[in-house]
C-alpha positions in Angstrom: -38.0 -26.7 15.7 -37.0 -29.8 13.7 -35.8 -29.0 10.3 -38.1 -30.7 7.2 -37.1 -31.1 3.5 -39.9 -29.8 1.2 -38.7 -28.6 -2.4 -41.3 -26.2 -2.8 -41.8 -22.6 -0.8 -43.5 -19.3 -1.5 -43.0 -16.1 0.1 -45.2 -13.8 0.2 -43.9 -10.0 0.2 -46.0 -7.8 2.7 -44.1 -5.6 4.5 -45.1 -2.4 2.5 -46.0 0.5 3.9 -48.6 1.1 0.7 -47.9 4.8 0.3 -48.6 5.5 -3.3 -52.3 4.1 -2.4 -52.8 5.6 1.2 -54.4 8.2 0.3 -57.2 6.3 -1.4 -57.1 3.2 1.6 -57.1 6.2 4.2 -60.4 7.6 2.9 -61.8 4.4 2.4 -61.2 2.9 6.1 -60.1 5.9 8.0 -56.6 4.6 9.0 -52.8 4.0 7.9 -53.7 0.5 6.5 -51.7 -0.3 4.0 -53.5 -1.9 0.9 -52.2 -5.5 1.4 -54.6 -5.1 4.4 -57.5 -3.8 2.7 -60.5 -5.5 1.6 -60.5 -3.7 -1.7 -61.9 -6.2 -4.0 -64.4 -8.2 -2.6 -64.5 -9.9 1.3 -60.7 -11.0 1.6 -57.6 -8.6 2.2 -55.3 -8.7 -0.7 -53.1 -10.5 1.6 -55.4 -13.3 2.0 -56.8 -13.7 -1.3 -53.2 -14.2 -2.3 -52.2 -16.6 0.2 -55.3 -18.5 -1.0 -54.8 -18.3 -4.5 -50.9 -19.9 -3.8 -52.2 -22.5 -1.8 -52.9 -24.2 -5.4 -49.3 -24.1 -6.2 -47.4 -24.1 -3.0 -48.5 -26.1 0.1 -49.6 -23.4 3.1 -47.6 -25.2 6.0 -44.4 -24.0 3.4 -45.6 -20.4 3.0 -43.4 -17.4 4.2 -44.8 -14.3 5.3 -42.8 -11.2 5.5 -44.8 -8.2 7.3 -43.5 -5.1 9.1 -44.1 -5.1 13.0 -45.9 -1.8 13.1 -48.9 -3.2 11.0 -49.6 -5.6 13.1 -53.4 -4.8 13.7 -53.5 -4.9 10.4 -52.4 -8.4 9.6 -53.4 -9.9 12.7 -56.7 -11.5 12.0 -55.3 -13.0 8.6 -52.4 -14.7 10.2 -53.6 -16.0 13.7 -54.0 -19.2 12.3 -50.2 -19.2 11.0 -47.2 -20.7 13.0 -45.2 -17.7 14.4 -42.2 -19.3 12.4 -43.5 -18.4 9.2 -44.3 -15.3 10.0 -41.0 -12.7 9.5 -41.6 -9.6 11.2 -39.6 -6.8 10.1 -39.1 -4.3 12.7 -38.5 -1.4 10.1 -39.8 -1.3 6.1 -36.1 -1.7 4.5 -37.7 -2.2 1.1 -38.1 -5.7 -0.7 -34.5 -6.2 -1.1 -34.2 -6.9 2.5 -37.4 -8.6 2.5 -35.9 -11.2 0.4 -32.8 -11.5 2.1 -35.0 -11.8 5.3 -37.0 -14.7 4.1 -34.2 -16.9 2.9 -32.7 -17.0 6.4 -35.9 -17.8 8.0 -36.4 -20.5 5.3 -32.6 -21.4 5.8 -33.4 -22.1 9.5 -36.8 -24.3 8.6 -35.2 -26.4 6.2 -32.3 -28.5 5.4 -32.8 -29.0 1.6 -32.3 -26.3 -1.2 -35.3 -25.4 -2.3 -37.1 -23.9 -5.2 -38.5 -20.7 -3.2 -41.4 -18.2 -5.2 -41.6 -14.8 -4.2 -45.0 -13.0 -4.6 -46.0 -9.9 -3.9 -49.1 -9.3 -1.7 -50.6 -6.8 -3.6 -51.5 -7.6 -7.0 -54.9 -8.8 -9.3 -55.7 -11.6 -11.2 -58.6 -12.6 -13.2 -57.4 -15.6 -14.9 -56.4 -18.3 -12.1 -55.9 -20.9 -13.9 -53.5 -19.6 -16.2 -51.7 -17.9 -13.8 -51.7 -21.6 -11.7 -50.5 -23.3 -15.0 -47.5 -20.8 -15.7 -46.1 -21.1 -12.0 -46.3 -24.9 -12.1 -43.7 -24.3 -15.1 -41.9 -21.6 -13.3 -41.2 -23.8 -10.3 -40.2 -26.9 -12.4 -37.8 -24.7 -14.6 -36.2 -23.1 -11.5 -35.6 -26.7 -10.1 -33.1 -27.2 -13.0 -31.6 -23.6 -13.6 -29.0 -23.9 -10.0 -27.7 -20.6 -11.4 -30.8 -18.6 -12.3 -33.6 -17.1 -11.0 -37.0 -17.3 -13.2 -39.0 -14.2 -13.8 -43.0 -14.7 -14.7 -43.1 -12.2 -17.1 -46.9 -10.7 -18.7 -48.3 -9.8 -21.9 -48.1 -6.0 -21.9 -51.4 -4.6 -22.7 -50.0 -0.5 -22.7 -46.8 1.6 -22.1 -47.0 1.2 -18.5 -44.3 3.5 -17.6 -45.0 2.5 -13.0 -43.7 -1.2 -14.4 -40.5 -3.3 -15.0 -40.0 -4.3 -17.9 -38.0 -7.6 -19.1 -36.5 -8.1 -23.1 -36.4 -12.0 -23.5 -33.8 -13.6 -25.4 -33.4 -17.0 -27.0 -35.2 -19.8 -25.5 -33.6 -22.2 -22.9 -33.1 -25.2 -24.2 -34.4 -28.9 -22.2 -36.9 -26.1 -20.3 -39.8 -26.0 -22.5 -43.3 -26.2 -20.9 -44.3 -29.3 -19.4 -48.1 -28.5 -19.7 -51.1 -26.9 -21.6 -50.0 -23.2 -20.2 -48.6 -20.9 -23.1 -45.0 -20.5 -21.2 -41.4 -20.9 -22.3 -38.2 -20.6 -20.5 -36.0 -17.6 -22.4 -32.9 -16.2 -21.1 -33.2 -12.8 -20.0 -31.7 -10.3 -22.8 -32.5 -6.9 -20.7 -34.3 -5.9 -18.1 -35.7 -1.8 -17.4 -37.0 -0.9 -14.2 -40.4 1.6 -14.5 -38.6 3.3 -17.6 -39.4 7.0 -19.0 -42.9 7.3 -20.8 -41.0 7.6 -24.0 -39.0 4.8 -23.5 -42.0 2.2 -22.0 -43.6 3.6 -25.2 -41.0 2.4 -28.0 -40.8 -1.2 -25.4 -44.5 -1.8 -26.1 -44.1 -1.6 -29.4 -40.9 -4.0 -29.5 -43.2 -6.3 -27.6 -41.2 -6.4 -24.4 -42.7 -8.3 -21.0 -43.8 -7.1 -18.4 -42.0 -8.2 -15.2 -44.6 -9.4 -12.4 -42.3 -9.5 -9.7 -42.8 -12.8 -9.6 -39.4 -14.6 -9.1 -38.9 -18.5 -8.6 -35.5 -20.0 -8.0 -33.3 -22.2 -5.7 -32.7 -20.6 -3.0 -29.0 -21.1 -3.6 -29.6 -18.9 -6.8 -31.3 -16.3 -5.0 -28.3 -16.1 -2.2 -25.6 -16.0 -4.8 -27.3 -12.9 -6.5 -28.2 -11.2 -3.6 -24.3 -12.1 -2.8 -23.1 -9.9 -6.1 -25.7 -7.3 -6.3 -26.2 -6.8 -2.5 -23.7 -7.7 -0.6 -24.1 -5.3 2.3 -27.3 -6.9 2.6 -26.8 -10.5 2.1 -23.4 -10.8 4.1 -24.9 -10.1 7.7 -27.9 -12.1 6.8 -25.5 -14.9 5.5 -23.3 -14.8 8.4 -26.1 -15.0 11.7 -28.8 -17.5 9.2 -27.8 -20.5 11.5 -28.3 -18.8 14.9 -31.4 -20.1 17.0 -35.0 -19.1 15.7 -35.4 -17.7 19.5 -32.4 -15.1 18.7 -34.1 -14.0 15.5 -36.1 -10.6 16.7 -33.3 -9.5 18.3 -30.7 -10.0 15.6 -33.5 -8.9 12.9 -33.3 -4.9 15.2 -29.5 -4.8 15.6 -29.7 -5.7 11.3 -32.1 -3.5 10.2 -30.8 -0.8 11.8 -27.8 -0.7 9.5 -29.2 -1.4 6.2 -31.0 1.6 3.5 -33.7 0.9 1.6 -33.0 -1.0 -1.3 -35.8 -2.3 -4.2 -35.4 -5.5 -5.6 -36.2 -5.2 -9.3 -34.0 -2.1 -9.7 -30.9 -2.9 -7.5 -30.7 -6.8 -8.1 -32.4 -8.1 -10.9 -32.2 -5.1 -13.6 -28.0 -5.0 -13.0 -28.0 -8.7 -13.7 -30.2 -10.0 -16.6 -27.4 -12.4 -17.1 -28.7 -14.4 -13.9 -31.9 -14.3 -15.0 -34.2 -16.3 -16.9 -38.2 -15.4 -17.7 -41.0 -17.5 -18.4 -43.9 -16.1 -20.3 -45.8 -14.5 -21.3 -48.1 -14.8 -18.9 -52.0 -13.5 -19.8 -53.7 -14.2 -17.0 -55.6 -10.4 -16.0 -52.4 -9.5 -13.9 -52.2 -5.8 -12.5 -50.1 -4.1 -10.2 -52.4 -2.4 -7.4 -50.3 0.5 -6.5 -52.3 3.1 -8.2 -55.6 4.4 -7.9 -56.9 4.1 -11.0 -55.6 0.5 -11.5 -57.8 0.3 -8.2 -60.9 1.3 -10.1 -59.9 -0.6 -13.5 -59.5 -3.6 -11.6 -62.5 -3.7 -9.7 -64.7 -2.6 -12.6 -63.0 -5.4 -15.0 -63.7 -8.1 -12.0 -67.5 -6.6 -11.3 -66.6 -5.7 -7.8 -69.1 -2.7 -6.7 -68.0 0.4 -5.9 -68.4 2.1 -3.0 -69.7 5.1 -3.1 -66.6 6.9 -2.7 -64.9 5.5 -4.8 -67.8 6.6 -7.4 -67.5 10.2 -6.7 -63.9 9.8 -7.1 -64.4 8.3 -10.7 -67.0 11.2 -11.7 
Protein backbone atom coordinates (compact mmCIF):
# COMPACT_ATOMS: atom_id res chain seq x y z
CA UNK A 1 0.00 0.00 0.00
CA UNK A 2 1.49 3.33 -1.07
CA UNK A 3 2.51 5.50 1.73
CA UNK A 4 0.42 9.16 2.03
CA UNK A 5 1.39 12.23 4.03
CA UNK A 6 -1.52 13.54 6.12
CA UNK A 7 -0.54 15.60 9.32
CA UNK A 8 -3.51 14.72 11.18
CA UNK A 9 -4.52 10.95 12.73
CA UNK A 10 -6.61 9.73 15.55
CA UNK A 11 -6.54 6.51 17.18
CA UNK A 12 -9.12 5.20 18.70
CA UNK A 13 -8.36 2.79 21.81
CA UNK A 14 -10.71 -0.30 21.81
CA UNK A 15 -9.09 -3.25 22.75
CA UNK A 16 -10.62 -3.51 26.31
CA UNK A 17 -11.91 -6.27 27.66
CA UNK A 18 -14.52 -3.81 29.72
CA UNK A 19 -14.45 -5.80 33.02
CA UNK A 20 -15.22 -3.34 35.63
CA UNK A 21 -18.74 -2.86 33.54
CA UNK A 22 -19.37 -6.65 32.47
CA UNK A 23 -21.29 -7.34 34.90
CA UNK A 24 -23.82 -4.64 34.07
CA UNK A 25 -23.32 -5.19 29.86
CA UNK A 26 -23.68 -9.02 30.61
CA UNK A 27 -27.15 -8.59 32.08
CA UNK A 28 -28.08 -6.18 29.71
CA UNK A 29 -27.21 -8.25 26.36
CA UNK A 30 -26.53 -11.68 27.73
CA UNK A 31 -22.92 -11.90 26.49
CA UNK A 32 -19.05 -11.00 27.17
CA UNK A 33 -19.44 -7.76 25.14
CA UNK A 34 -17.46 -5.40 26.30
CA UNK A 35 -18.97 -1.84 26.62
CA UNK A 36 -17.20 -0.22 23.64
CA UNK A 37 -19.56 -2.62 21.85
CA UNK A 38 -22.63 -1.85 23.62
CA UNK A 39 -25.41 0.29 22.59
CA UNK A 40 -25.71 1.83 25.97
CA UNK A 41 -26.71 5.29 25.20
CA UNK A 42 -28.92 5.55 22.51
CA UNK A 43 -28.76 3.52 18.79
CA UNK A 44 -24.85 3.66 18.20
CA UNK A 45 -22.10 1.48 20.14
CA UNK A 46 -19.80 3.61 22.02
CA UNK A 47 -17.39 2.68 19.51
CA UNK A 48 -19.22 4.22 16.76
CA UNK A 49 -20.56 7.28 18.29
CA UNK A 50 -16.93 8.04 18.97
CA UNK A 51 -15.58 7.45 15.65
CA UNK A 52 -18.38 9.75 14.50
CA UNK A 53 -18.00 12.41 16.83
CA UNK A 54 -13.84 12.50 15.66
CA UNK A 55 -14.78 12.55 12.26
CA UNK A 56 -15.28 16.49 12.94
CA UNK A 57 -11.70 16.81 13.98
CA UNK A 58 -9.86 14.11 12.23
CA UNK A 59 -10.62 12.95 8.67
CA UNK A 60 -12.07 9.03 8.85
CA UNK A 61 -9.79 7.58 5.85
CA UNK A 62 -6.85 8.67 8.82
CA UNK A 63 -8.46 6.95 11.76
CA UNK A 64 -6.77 3.99 13.64
CA UNK A 65 -8.60 1.40 15.24
CA UNK A 66 -7.03 -0.74 17.85
CA UNK A 67 -9.38 -3.82 18.90
CA UNK A 68 -8.56 -7.21 20.36
CA UNK A 69 -9.08 -10.34 17.92
CA UNK A 70 -11.41 -12.22 20.33
CA UNK A 71 -14.19 -9.41 20.07
CA UNK A 72 -14.51 -9.69 16.83
CA UNK A 73 -18.33 -10.34 16.63
CA UNK A 74 -18.48 -7.60 18.55
CA UNK A 75 -16.88 -5.03 16.42
CA UNK A 76 -17.61 -6.51 13.24
CA UNK A 77 -20.66 -4.70 12.03
CA UNK A 78 -19.12 -1.17 13.03
CA UNK A 79 -15.99 -1.74 11.10
CA UNK A 80 -16.95 -3.66 7.82
CA UNK A 81 -16.92 -0.48 6.06
CA UNK A 82 -13.17 0.18 7.32
CA UNK A 83 -9.94 -0.73 5.23
CA UNK A 84 -8.42 -3.75 7.02
CA UNK A 85 -5.25 -1.49 7.33
CA UNK A 86 -6.68 0.68 9.83
CA UNK A 87 -7.93 -1.81 11.73
CA UNK A 88 -5.04 -3.15 14.43
CA UNK A 89 -6.03 -6.34 15.82
CA UNK A 90 -4.50 -7.39 18.92
CA UNK A 91 -4.32 -11.00 19.37
CA UNK A 92 -4.14 -10.59 23.29
CA UNK A 93 -5.44 -7.39 25.60
CA UNK A 94 -1.80 -6.18 26.76
CA UNK A 95 -3.30 -3.06 28.21
CA UNK A 96 -3.17 0.50 26.46
CA UNK A 97 0.45 0.81 26.73
CA UNK A 98 0.88 -1.62 24.03
CA UNK A 99 -2.06 -0.41 22.36
CA UNK A 100 -0.26 2.71 21.69
CA UNK A 101 2.88 1.27 20.84
CA UNK A 102 0.76 -0.88 18.37
CA UNK A 103 -0.75 1.96 16.62
CA UNK A 104 2.29 3.98 15.96
CA UNK A 105 3.77 1.14 13.91
CA UNK A 106 0.73 0.59 11.91
CA UNK A 107 0.60 4.48 11.39
CA UNK A 108 4.55 4.32 10.82
CA UNK A 109 3.86 1.85 7.93
CA UNK A 110 0.83 4.12 6.37
CA UNK A 111 2.71 7.15 6.30
CA UNK A 112 5.87 8.79 5.46
CA UNK A 113 5.42 12.19 7.33
CA UNK A 114 5.42 12.79 11.25
CA UNK A 115 2.33 13.33 12.22
CA UNK A 116 0.34 14.85 14.98
CA UNK A 117 -1.48 11.52 16.14
CA UNK A 118 -4.76 11.82 18.99
CA UNK A 119 -5.38 9.02 21.01
CA UNK A 120 -8.99 8.50 22.21
CA UNK A 121 -10.48 6.20 24.14
CA UNK A 122 -13.57 4.31 22.87
CA UNK A 123 -15.44 4.43 25.88
CA UNK A 124 -16.30 7.77 27.15
CA UNK A 125 -19.51 10.52 27.17
CA UNK A 126 -19.89 13.78 26.09
CA UNK A 127 -22.59 16.22 26.14
CA UNK A 128 -21.02 19.26 24.96
CA UNK A 129 -19.67 18.59 21.27
CA UNK A 130 -18.76 21.51 20.28
CA UNK A 131 -16.64 22.35 23.02
CA UNK A 132 -15.11 19.29 23.16
CA UNK A 133 -14.50 19.87 18.99
CA UNK A 134 -13.09 23.41 19.77
CA UNK A 135 -10.54 22.24 22.54
CA UNK A 136 -9.06 19.35 20.22
CA UNK A 137 -8.68 21.70 17.26
CA UNK A 138 -6.21 23.54 19.84
CA UNK A 139 -4.79 20.33 21.05
CA UNK A 140 -3.80 19.23 17.63
CA UNK A 141 -2.42 22.69 16.54
CA UNK A 142 -0.37 22.92 19.90
CA UNK A 143 1.05 19.41 19.51
CA UNK A 144 2.22 20.40 15.87
CA UNK A 145 4.64 22.76 17.57
CA UNK A 146 5.60 20.92 20.92
CA UNK A 147 8.29 18.10 18.87
CA UNK A 148 9.15 17.12 22.39
CA UNK A 149 5.78 16.92 24.14
CA UNK A 150 2.76 15.12 24.24
CA UNK A 151 -0.58 17.31 25.04
CA UNK A 152 -3.00 16.10 27.52
CA UNK A 153 -6.89 17.46 27.22
CA UNK A 154 -7.36 17.85 30.69
CA UNK A 155 -11.33 18.55 32.30
CA UNK A 156 -12.92 20.60 34.83
CA UNK A 157 -13.24 18.39 37.86
CA UNK A 158 -16.72 18.38 39.04
CA UNK A 159 -15.92 15.84 42.38
CA UNK A 160 -13.08 13.89 44.07
CA UNK A 161 -13.15 11.28 41.60
CA UNK A 162 -10.85 9.01 43.18
CA UNK A 163 -11.37 5.96 39.49
CA UNK A 164 -9.49 9.15 37.65
CA UNK A 165 -6.07 10.66 36.69
CA UNK A 166 -5.41 13.50 37.70
CA UNK A 167 -3.03 16.28 36.13
CA UNK A 168 -1.51 19.65 38.28
CA UNK A 169 -0.87 22.30 35.47
CA UNK A 170 1.90 24.61 35.62
CA UNK A 171 2.81 27.87 33.98
CA UNK A 172 1.40 28.53 30.64
CA UNK A 173 3.36 27.72 27.38
CA UNK A 174 4.27 30.57 25.87
CA UNK A 175 3.58 31.28 21.60
CA UNK A 176 0.70 28.24 22.31
CA UNK A 177 -2.21 30.14 23.45
CA UNK A 178 -5.67 29.29 21.86
CA UNK A 179 -6.14 30.06 18.38
CA UNK A 180 -10.07 30.07 18.74
CA UNK A 181 -13.27 30.86 20.75
CA UNK A 182 -12.72 27.49 23.02
CA UNK A 183 -11.62 28.24 26.75
CA UNK A 184 -8.14 26.18 26.36
CA UNK A 185 -4.55 27.02 27.13
CA UNK A 186 -1.39 25.25 26.66
CA UNK A 187 0.35 24.80 30.44
CA UNK A 188 3.24 22.64 31.08
CA UNK A 189 2.49 19.75 33.10
CA UNK A 190 3.59 20.31 36.97
CA UNK A 191 2.29 16.74 38.24
CA UNK A 192 0.43 14.24 37.25
CA UNK A 193 -1.54 11.33 39.89
CA UNK A 194 -2.91 8.30 38.58
CA UNK A 195 -6.67 7.31 40.31
CA UNK A 196 -5.19 8.63 43.75
CA UNK A 197 -6.46 7.53 47.38
CA UNK A 198 -10.03 9.13 48.23
CA UNK A 199 -8.15 11.36 50.65
CA UNK A 200 -5.87 12.46 48.41
CA UNK A 201 -8.43 13.01 45.10
CA UNK A 202 -10.20 14.90 47.90
CA UNK A 203 -7.54 17.61 48.99
CA UNK A 204 -6.74 17.68 44.64
CA UNK A 205 -10.31 18.92 44.12
CA UNK A 206 -10.00 21.40 46.37
CA UNK A 207 -6.46 22.69 44.88
CA UNK A 208 -8.39 22.69 41.59
CA UNK A 209 -6.43 20.07 39.87
CA UNK A 210 -7.55 18.64 36.15
CA UNK A 211 -8.81 15.89 35.32
CA UNK A 212 -6.90 13.83 32.76
CA UNK A 213 -9.24 12.54 29.85
CA UNK A 214 -6.96 10.29 28.42
CA UNK A 215 -6.90 12.22 25.75
CA UNK A 216 -3.32 12.62 24.30
CA UNK A 217 -2.23 14.54 21.06
CA UNK A 218 1.36 14.67 19.87
CA UNK A 219 3.84 14.01 17.06
CA UNK A 220 4.25 10.84 16.75
CA UNK A 221 7.93 11.27 17.18
CA UNK A 222 7.06 12.56 20.74
CA UNK A 223 4.93 9.74 21.57
CA UNK A 224 7.95 7.12 20.32
CA UNK A 225 10.60 8.95 22.28
CA UNK A 226 8.43 8.58 25.61
CA UNK A 227 7.32 5.29 25.06
CA UNK A 228 11.37 4.90 24.33
CA UNK A 229 12.16 6.10 28.19
CA UNK A 230 9.20 4.98 30.06
CA UNK A 231 8.65 1.62 28.10
CA UNK A 232 11.32 0.48 26.56
CA UNK A 233 10.65 -3.26 26.64
CA UNK A 234 7.64 -2.31 24.82
CA UNK A 235 8.68 0.23 22.32
CA UNK A 236 12.10 -1.43 21.31
CA UNK A 237 10.55 -4.57 19.51
CA UNK A 238 7.90 -2.40 18.11
CA UNK A 239 10.66 0.04 16.94
CA UNK A 240 12.76 -2.53 15.56
CA UNK A 241 10.11 -4.74 13.09
CA UNK A 242 7.76 -1.08 12.35
CA UNK A 243 9.23 -1.21 8.69
CA UNK A 244 8.51 -4.90 7.91
CA UNK A 245 5.62 -5.48 5.23
CA UNK A 246 1.96 -4.80 6.33
CA UNK A 247 1.31 -8.67 5.12
CA UNK A 248 3.97 -9.76 8.05
CA UNK A 249 2.05 -7.78 10.66
CA UNK A 250 -0.42 -10.62 12.29
CA UNK A 251 2.20 -12.75 12.61
CA UNK A 252 4.88 -10.49 14.09
CA UNK A 253 1.88 -8.75 16.31
CA UNK A 254 1.53 -12.99 18.07
CA UNK A 255 5.32 -13.71 18.36
CA UNK A 256 5.23 -9.70 20.24
CA UNK A 257 2.46 -9.97 22.33
CA UNK A 258 3.40 -12.98 23.71
CA UNK A 259 6.30 -11.42 25.51
CA UNK A 260 5.04 -8.28 26.81
CA UNK A 261 2.81 -7.83 30.57
CA UNK A 262 0.21 -5.62 30.80
CA UNK A 263 1.13 -2.23 31.14
CA UNK A 264 -1.44 1.03 31.54
CA UNK A 265 -0.67 4.09 29.93
CA UNK A 266 -1.51 6.92 32.23
CA UNK A 267 0.19 5.22 35.25
CA UNK A 268 3.43 3.68 33.69
CA UNK A 269 4.15 6.46 30.92
CA UNK A 270 2.66 9.66 31.40
CA UNK A 271 2.38 9.93 35.42
CA UNK A 272 6.56 9.09 35.67
CA UNK A 273 7.04 11.86 33.14
CA UNK A 274 5.12 15.18 33.63
CA UNK A 275 8.13 16.77 32.37
CA UNK A 276 7.25 15.46 28.70
CA UNK A 277 3.98 16.59 29.05
CA UNK A 278 1.98 19.47 28.32
CA UNK A 279 -2.07 19.87 29.06
CA UNK A 280 -4.54 21.92 27.55
CA UNK A 281 -7.64 22.79 29.43
CA UNK A 282 -9.74 22.84 31.04
CA UNK A 283 -12.02 21.23 29.13
CA UNK A 284 -16.01 21.49 30.13
CA UNK A 285 -17.59 19.79 27.73
CA UNK A 286 -20.00 16.92 29.95
CA UNK A 287 -16.99 14.46 29.72
CA UNK A 288 -17.26 11.08 31.77
CA UNK A 289 -15.42 8.00 32.02
CA UNK A 290 -17.91 4.98 31.39
CA UNK A 291 -16.20 2.36 33.36
CA UNK A 292 -18.62 2.29 36.26
CA UNK A 293 -22.01 1.54 36.72
CA UNK A 294 -23.28 4.36 38.18
CA UNK A 295 -21.53 6.77 35.83
CA UNK A 296 -23.67 4.49 33.36
CA UNK A 297 -26.86 5.61 34.97
CA UNK A 298 -25.65 9.33 35.61
CA UNK A 299 -24.82 9.60 32.09
CA UNK A 300 -27.74 8.39 30.61
CA UNK A 301 -30.07 10.22 32.96
CA UNK A 302 -28.03 13.67 32.39
CA UNK A 303 -28.33 12.95 28.34
CA UNK A 304 -32.24 11.83 28.67
CA UNK A 305 -31.47 8.40 27.39
CA UNK A 306 -34.36 5.92 28.73
CA UNK A 307 -33.70 3.35 30.87
CA UNK A 308 -34.31 0.01 30.36
CA UNK A 309 -36.09 -1.51 32.66
CA UNK A 310 -33.24 -3.23 34.18
CA UNK A 311 -31.40 -0.79 34.55
CA UNK A 312 -34.40 0.83 36.66
CA UNK A 313 -34.66 -1.93 39.06
CA UNK A 314 -31.05 -1.69 39.44
CA UNK A 315 -31.32 2.16 40.35
CA UNK A 316 -34.31 1.45 42.93
Amino acid sequence: MPRRSNPRWAVILAGGDGSRLQPLTQLLFGNQRPKQFCRILGQSTLLAETAERLSQTVERESTIYVVTRHHEAYYRDDLQQVPPSHVVEQPLNRGTTVAVASALMRIRQLTSADPVVGFFPADHSFTDGSALDGLLGDAFAAASGLSDRVVLVGARATAPEADFGWIEAGDQMRGLASRSASPGRVHAVRRFLEKPSPEVAGRLFQEAWWWNTFISVGRASAFADLLATAAPAVWRPFSVVADAPLVRHAELMRILYATFPPLDFSRDVLAPHPERLAVIGPLDAGWTDLGQPYRVLETMALRRVPRPKLLRRLAG
